[in-house]
N, C-alpha and C positions, 0 to 999 in steps of 0.2 A: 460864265464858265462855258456854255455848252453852245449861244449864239456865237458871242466875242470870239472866244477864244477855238471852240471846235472842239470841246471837254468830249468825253465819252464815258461809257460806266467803267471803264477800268483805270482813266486819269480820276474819276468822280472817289474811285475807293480809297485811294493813294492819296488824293489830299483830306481825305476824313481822316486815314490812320495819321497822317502826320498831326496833325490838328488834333489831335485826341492825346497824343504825343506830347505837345508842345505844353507851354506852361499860361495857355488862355484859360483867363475865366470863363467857367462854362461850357467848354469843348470837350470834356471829360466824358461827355455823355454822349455825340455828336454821332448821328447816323447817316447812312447816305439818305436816306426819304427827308431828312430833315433839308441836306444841300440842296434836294431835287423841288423842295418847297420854297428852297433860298438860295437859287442860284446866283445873286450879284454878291459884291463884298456889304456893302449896305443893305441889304436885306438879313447875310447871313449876322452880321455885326447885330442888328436889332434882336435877330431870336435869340441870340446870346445873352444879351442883356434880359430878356425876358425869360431865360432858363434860369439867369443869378436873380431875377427877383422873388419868382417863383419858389426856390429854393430858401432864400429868406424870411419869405411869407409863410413856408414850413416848416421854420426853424431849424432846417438845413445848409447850412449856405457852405459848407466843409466839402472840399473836391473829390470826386469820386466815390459819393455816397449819392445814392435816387432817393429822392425823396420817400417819406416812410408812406405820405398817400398811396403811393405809385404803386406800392408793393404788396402783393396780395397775402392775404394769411395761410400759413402751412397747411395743403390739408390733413382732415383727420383721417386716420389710419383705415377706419371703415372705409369710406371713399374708396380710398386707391384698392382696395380688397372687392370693393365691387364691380370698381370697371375690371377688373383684371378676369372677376370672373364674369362679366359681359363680353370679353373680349373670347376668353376660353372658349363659352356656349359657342359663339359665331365659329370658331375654328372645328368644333365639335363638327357642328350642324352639316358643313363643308364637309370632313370624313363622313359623315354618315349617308350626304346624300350620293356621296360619291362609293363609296363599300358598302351599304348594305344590300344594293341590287346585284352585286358579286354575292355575296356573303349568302342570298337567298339561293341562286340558282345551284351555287358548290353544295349545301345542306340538301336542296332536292335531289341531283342527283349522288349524294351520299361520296362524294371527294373522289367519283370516277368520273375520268377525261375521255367522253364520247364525242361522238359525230353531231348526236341531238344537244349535248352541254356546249359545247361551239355552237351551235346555231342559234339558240338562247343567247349566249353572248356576244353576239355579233348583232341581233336585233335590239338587246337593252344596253351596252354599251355605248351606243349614238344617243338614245333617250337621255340617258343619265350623265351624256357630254351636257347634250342642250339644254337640258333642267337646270343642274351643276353651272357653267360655265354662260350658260344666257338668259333665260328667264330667273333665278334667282338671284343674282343682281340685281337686277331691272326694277325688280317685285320688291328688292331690301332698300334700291335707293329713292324708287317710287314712296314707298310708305313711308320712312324715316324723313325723306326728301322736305314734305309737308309741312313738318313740324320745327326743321329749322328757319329760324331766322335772325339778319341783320341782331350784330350787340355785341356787349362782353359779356362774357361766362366764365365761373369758375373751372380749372380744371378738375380732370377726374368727375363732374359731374355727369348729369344728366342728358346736356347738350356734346360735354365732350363724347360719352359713349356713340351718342349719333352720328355725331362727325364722322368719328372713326370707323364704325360701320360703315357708313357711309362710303369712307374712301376705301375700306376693302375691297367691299363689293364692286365700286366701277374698278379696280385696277386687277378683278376677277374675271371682268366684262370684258367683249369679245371686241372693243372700240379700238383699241389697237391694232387688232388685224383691219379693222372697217377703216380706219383712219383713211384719208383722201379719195374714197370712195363715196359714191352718190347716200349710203345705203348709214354713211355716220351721223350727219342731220337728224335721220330718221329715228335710231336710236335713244338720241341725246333727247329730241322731244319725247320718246317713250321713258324715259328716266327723268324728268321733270325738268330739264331747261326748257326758256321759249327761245326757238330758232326761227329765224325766218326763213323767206325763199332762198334757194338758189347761191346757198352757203358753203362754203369750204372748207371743212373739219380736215384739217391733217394734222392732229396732234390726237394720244390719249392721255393727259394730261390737263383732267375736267372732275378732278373728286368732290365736287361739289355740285351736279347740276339744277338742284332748285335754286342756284343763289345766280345764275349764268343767263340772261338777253341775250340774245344773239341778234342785229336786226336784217334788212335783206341782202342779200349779194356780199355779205362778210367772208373775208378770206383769213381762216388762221391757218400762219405754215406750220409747217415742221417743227416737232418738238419745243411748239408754244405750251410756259406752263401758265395753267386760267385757275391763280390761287383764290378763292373766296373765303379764305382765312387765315391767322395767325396768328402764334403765339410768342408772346413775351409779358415781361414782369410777372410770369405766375398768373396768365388770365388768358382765356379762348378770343382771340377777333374776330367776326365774321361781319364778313362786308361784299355786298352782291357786286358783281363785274358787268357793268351793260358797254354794249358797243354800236354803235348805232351804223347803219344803210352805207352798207361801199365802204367800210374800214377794211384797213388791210393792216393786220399783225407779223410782222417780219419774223423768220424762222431762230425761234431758241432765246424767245423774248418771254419776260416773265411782268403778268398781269396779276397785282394780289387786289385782294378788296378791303374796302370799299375803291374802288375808281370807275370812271366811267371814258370812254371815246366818243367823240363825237363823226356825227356824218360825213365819210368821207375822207375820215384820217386816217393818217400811214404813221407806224409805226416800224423802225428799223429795226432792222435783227439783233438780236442778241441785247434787247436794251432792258 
C-alpha cells in the first residue's frame, strides 16, 4: 500500500473504514496500526485469518463482537469516585497556589488599594507565576514521572491518576512557550526524559516525559504529538517512545508507544 502504491494516512483511513464496511470475515474490528503492521494484501489476509481464529478459540467467532478476553471489567464506583477526587485536589492545589498569595496580601492591608499593596503585588505576583506555572509541574512530573512504567493498567486506577497528573502539569508547563528554543531540551531532561545533545524540541506535545529517549541531534517539528500511551478496550497502554541519533520527525506527525525510530530515520509529516 504505502511502497507499491504511494498510500498515506488519509488513503490508509479510507480503506480501513471501507474494509470494516464490507462483509470480510474479521475486518469488523480492523484498525489502521493493524494496516500499518500489514501493509501487503497477504500479510493483511493472514491477520485476518488469525483474528477469526482467535475469535473461535474464545468462543466468539459472531462479527462485531471483541472478544470477551479483550474486555476489561466495569470499574467499581469507588474507583471512579477516587480518581475524580485526585483529579479535584490537583485542581484545588493549582487555585490555591495561585490565590492564596493574593488572598494574603488583600487581608493584610485590610481591602485597601495603596501604593504599598501594589508594590507587594507586583513582587509576589512573578513568584507565584514561576512557582504556579514552572517549578510545579516540573516537581509533579519529576516525582509521579518515576513511578510510571511500560504495561497495561486498569483504568481509573492508580497508574491512570498518575498519568493524568502527569499530563496536566506538562500542559501547565511553560514548554510551549520554550518549544524551538535551545532552553526545551533543557526542561524536558528536568522533567524526566533522557535527551540528548544538540536536539530540537518544537513541539509541547510530550505529556509523558519519563516514558521519552530522545538521542543526539534529533529534530522534532512542529506540533509533533510524542503519545507514550493509550487507551482502549477499557485498559491504560503505556509504552516508552525511543528515537535514536539524527532522526528527524516531520511537523504534525503522531508517535504513540510503545515504538521506537531508529538512527537516522526520517519520518514525514503529518504521518
Amino acid at each position: 500500500l504505502f511502497d507499491d502504491l504511494g498510500g498515506h494516512s488519509l488513503i490508509a483511513a479510507t480503506l480501513v473504514s471501507n474494509l470494516r464496511g464490507a462483509d470480510i470475515p474479521g475486518a469488523d474490528g480492523l484498525s489502521i496500526l493493524d494496516l500499518y503492521a500489514n501493509p501487503s494484501v497477504a500479510e493483511l489476509s493472514d491477520h485476518l485469518e488469525q483474528v477469526q481464529l482467535e475469535r473461535a478459540f474464545h468462543g466468539d467467532a459472531s462479527a462485531g463482537e471483541a472478544s470477551p478476553v479483550a474486555r476489561a471489567a466495569r470499574p467499581r464506583w469507588w474507583r471512579v469516585v477516587s480518581l475524580g477526587l485526585g483529579q479535584f485536589s490537583w485542581i484545588y492545589l493549582l487555585l490555591l497556589t495561585s490565590m492564596l498569595p493574593l488572598g494574603v496580601i488583600y487581608s493584610l492591608n485590610r481591602g485597601n488599594l495603596t501604593w504599598g499593596m501594589l508594590g507587594q503585588l507586583g513582587v509576589t505576583l512573578p513568584v507565584t507565576y514561576l512557582i504556579g506555572r514552572w517549578l510545579l509541574p516540573l516537581v509533579t512530573a519529576r516525582l509521579l514521572g518515576r513511578g510510571i512504567r511500560p504495561g497495561t493498567y486498569p483504568l481509573y486506577g492508580a497508574m491512570h491518576l498518575r498519568v493524568w497528573l502527569t499530563q496536566r502539569a506538562m500542559s501547565q508547563s511553560p514548554l510551549g512557550r520554550l518549544a524551538g528554543s535551545p532552553w526545551a531540551e533543557t526542561y524536558l531532561r528536568l522533567a524526566g526524559a533522557e535527551v540528548g545533545r544538540y536536539c530540537h524540541i518544537g513541539t509541547a506535545q510530550i505529556p509523558l516525559p519519563s516514558l521519552v529517549r530522545l538521542g543526539d541531534n534529533v529534530t522534532l517539528n512542529y506540533a509533533v504529538d510524542v503519545e507514550a500511551y493509550d487507551m482502549a478496550d477499557g485498559v491504560l497502554h503505556l509504552g516508552r517512545v525511543e528515537i535514536g541519533d539524527n532522526a528527524v520527525i516531520g511537523a504534525n506527525s503522531l508517535l504513540q508507544g510503545p515504538c521506537s525510530l531508529g538512527a537516522g530515520a526520517t519520518l514525514g509529516g503529518q504521518s
